[in-house]
C-alpha positions in Angstrom: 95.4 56.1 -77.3 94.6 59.7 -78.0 96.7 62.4 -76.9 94.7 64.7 -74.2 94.4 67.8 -75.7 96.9 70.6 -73.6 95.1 73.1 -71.3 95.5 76.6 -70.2 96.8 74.9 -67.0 99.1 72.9 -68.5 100.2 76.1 -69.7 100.0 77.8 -66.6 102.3 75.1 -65.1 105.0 74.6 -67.2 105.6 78.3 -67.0 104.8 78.7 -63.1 102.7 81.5 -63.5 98.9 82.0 -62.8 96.0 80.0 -65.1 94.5 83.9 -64.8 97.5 85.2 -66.6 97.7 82.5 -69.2 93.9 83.2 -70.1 94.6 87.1 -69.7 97.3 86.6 -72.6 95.8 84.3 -74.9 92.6 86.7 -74.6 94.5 89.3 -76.0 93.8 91.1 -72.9 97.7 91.4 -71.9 98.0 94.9 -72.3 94.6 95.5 -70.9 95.9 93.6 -67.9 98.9 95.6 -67.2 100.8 92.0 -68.2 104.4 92.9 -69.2 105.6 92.3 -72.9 108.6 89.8 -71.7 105.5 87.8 -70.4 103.3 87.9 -73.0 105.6 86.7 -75.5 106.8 83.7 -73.4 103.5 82.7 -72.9 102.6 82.8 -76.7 106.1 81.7 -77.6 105.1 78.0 -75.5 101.6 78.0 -76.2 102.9 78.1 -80.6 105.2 75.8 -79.1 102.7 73.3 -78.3 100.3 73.4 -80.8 97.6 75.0 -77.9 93.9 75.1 -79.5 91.9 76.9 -77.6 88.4 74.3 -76.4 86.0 76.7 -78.2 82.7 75.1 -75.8 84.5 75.9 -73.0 85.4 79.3 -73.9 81.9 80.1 -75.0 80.5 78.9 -71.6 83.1 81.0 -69.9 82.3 84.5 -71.9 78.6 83.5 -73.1 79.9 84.1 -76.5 80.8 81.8 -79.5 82.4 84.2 -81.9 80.0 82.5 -84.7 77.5 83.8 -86.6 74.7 81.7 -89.0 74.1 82.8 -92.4 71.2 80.7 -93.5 70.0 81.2 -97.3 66.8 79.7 -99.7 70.1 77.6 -101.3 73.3 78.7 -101.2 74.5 76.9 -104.3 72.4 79.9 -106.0 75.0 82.2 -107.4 73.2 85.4 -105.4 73.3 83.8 -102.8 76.7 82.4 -102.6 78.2 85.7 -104.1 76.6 87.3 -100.8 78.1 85.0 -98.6 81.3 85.5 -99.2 81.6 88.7 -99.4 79.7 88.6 -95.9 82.6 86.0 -95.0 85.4 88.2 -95.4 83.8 91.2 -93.6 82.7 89.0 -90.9 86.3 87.2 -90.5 87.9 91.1 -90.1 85.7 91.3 -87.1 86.4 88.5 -85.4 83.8 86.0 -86.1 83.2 82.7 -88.3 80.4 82.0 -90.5 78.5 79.0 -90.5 76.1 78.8 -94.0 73.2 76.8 -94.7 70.1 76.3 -96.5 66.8 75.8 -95.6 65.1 75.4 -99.6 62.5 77.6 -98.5 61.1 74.9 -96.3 59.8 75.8 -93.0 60.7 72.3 -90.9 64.1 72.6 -92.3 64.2 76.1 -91.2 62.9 75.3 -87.7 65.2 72.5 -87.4 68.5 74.5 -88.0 67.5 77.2 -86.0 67.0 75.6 -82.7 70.4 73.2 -83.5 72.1 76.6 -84.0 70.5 77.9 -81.2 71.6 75.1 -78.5 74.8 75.4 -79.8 75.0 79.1 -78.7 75.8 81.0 -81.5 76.0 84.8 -81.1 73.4 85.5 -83.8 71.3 85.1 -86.9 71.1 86.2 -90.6 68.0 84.7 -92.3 66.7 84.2 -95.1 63.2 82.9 -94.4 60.4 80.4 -95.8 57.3 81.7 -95.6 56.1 79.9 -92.4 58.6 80.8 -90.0 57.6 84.0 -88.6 56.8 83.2 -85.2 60.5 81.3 -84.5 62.0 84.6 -85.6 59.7 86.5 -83.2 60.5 84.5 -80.6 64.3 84.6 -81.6 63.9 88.2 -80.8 62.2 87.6 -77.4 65.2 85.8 -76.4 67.7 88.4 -76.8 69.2 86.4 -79.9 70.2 89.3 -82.2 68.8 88.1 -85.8 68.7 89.9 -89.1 66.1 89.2 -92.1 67.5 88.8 -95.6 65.8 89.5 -98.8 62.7 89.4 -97.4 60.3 89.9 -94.3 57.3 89.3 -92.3 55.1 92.9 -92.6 54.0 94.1 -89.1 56.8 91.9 -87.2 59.7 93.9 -85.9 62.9 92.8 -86.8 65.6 93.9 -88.0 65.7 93.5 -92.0 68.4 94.6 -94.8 66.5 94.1 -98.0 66.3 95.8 -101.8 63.5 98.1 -103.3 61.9 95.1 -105.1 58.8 97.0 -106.3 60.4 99.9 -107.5 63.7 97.8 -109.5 60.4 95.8 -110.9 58.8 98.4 -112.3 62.3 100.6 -113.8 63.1 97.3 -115.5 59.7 96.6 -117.2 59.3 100.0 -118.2 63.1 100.2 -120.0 61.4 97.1 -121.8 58.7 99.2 -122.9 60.4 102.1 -123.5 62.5 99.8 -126.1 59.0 99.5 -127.5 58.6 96.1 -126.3 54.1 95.8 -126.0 53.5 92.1 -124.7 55.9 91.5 -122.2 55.0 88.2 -120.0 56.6 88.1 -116.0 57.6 84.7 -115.2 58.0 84.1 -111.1 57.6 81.6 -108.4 54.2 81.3 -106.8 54.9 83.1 -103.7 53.2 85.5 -101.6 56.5 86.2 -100.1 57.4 90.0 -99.6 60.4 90.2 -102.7 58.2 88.3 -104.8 55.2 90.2 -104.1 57.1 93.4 -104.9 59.1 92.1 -107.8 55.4 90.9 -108.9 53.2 94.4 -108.5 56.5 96.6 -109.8 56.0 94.6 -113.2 52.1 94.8 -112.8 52.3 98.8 -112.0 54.2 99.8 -115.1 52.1 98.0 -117.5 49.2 98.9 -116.4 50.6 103.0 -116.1 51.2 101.8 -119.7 48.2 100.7 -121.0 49.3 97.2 -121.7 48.5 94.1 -120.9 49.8 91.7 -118.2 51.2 88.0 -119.1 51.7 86.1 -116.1 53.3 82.8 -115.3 53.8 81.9 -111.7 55.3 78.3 -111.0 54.7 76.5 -107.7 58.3 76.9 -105.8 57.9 72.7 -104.8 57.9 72.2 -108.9 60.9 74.2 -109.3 62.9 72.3 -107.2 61.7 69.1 -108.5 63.3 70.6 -111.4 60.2 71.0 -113.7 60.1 74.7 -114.3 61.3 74.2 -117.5 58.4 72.5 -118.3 55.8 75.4 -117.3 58.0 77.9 -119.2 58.0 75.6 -122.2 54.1 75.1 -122.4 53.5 79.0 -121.6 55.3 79.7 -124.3 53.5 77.3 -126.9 50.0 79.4 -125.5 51.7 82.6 -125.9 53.2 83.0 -129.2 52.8 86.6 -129.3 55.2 87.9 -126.3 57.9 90.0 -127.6 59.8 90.4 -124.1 60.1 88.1 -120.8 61.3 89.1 -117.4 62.5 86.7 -115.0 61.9 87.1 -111.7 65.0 85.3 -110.4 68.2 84.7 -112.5 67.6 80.9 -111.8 64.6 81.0 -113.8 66.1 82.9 -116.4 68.8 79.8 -116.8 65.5 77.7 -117.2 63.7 80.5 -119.9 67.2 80.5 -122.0 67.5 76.9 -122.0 64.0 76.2 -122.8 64.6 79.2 -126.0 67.5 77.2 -127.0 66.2 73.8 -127.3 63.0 75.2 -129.1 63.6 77.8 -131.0 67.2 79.4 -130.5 66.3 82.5 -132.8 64.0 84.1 -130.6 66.4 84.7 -128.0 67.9 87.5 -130.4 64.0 88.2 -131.5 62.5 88.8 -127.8 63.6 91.4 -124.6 65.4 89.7 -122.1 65.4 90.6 -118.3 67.0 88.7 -115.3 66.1 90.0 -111.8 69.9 88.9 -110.4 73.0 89.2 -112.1 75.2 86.2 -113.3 78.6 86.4 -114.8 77.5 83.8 -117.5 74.6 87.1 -118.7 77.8 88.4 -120.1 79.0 85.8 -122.2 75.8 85.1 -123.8 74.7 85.9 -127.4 73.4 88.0 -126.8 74.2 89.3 -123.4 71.6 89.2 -121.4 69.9 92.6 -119.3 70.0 92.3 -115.3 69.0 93.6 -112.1 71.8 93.4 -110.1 71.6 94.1 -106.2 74.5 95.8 -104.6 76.3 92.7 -102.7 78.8 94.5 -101.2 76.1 96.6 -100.0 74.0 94.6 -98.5 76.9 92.5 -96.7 78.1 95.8 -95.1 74.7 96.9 -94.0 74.5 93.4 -92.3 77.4 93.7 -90.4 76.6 97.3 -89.6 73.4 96.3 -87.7 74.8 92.7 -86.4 77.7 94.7 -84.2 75.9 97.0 -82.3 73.5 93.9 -81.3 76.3 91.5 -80.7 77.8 94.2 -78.3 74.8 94.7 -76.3 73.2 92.6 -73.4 69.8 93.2 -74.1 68.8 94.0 -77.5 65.3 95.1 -76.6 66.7 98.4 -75.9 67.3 98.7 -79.8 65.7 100.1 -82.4 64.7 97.9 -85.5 65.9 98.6 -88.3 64.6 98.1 -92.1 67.1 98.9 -94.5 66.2 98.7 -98.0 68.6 99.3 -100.9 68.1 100.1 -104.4 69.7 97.8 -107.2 71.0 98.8 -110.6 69.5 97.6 -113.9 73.0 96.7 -116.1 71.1 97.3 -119.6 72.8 94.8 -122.2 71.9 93.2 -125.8 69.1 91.4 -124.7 66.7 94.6 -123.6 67.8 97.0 -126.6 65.3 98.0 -129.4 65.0 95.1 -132.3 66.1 96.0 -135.5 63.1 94.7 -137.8 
């Protein structure tokens, strides 16, 4: 038979004292309460004693609050991604609250589908990263007092809170370092996404080429090909049609895994011959011959700012009072071997 799991009355009992008291001390509201220390201690002494778990529904019924907090990411096996998470973890943990992460693969009935489980499960609040198609759940998350923050990207005109990175601008410095290495035909390879960091990501690298007087070489791949892990095979055949490109930037470091791979089962010299440029850093960029150029975004950043705006909101009973805010944070562009001037 299974053992009945021990209550604050139990507690309460054994003890003789009040269940009000109990709750008062295990709240970590003893001192608060005017509760002396003799007290306190025996009544965390017996509940150690015990093995007391606190029944975490009824607690959140009782204070409205659940003490967790969903992180939900495109994929969080992605090493941004995951990187961000648990730093976010960590500072999260310090204040008190647990993380719950999941994915959503940039699919907008997957995203609909965790956030109203989530949301009948009463958690205190929402990071998101979202597919494109989700704009009016997170608008109506907002009309119902839930406290949510956007992630990498967000819906233009809908107010919301947002911590995101100056995609355009990081663009545009990393495509012109390529041409100021005196790198001419430089081809951007992306997702097919109207989403806002592609977008910017997209016209930063369009801007400095054109400010430039060069030409633009464009591949975009449909996201639902990526995932069915055929990328490879776009970047493979643009590459047959371009032979001339002395310089690639990829959009995300996961396509940049795909462009290197591709470079080494074709033709391994030309990744010494061409510029390299990864949007996202990736420790294996480092160990690569030759190392490979990024645009790293400022995790620790990022994961602050989050928590930064998720407090206030958490704190509050009706967020409507609030401001939105729309942080955005520049990145740094970690020049290695791949970007520098060839020698001929």
């Amino acid at each position: 038979m299974k053992k009945k799991p021990v209550s604050i009355r139990n507690i309460a009992e054994e003890l003789k004292i009040s269940v009000t008291t109990v709750s008062f001390v295990l709240n970590g509201k003893a001192k608060e309460k005017h509760i002396s220390k003799e007290l306190t201690k025996k009544v965390l002494d017996y509940a150690k004693l015990i093995n007391y778990r606190p029944n975490q529904v009824a607690q959140s019924l009782r204070t409205g609050k659940s003490k967790l907090l969903v992180f939900m990411v495109e994929d969080i096996s992605n090493n941004f991604f995951s990187q961000l998470a648990r730093i976010f973890e960590d500072i999260a943990y310090e204040k008190g609250y647990k993380v719950i992460f999941c994915s959503n693969e940039n699919d907008d009935d997957k995203a609909n589908e965790l956030i109203t489980l989530f949301s009948f499960r009463q958690v205190d609040g929402f990071i998101i990263v979202p597919s494109p198609g989700i704009r009016d759940t997170i608008e109506n998350l907002v009309k119902d007092n839930i406290p949510v923050i956007l992630l990498d990207r967000f819906y233009e005109g809908l107010d919301c809170n947002s911590v995101v990175i100056d995609n355009e601008q990081a663009s545009f410095d990393a495509t012109q370092h390529l041409i100021d290495n005196k790198f001419k035909n430089i081809c951007f390879i992306s997702t097919a996404s109207d989403q806002s960091q592609m977008y910017g990501r997209l016209h930063g690298y369009e801007k400095a080429v054109e400010v430039n007087g060069l030409e633009p070489h464009i591949l975009q791949i449909p996201f639902n090909e990526i995932i069915k892990g055929k990328g490879k095979e776009y970047i493979k055949k643009f590459f047959e049609q371009n032979k001339d490109l002395d310089a690639v930037f990829f959009s995300t470091n996961y396509l940049a895994q795909s462009g290197l791979e591709v470079l080494k089962e074709t033709n391994q010299n030309l990744i010494k011959d061409l510029g390299l440029i990864a949007f996202d850093d990736n420790d294996m960029f480092k160990i690569y011959d030759p190392t490979i150029t990024s645009v790293a975004q400022p995790l620790v950043e990022i994961s602050t700012k989050l928590m930064e705006v998720m407090l206030p909101l958490l704190k509050k009973k009706d967020i409507s009072e609030t401001t939105h805010q729309k942080i955005v944070l520049k990145t740094e562009l970690i020049i290695r071997e791949s970007s520098l001037v060839k020698q001929k």
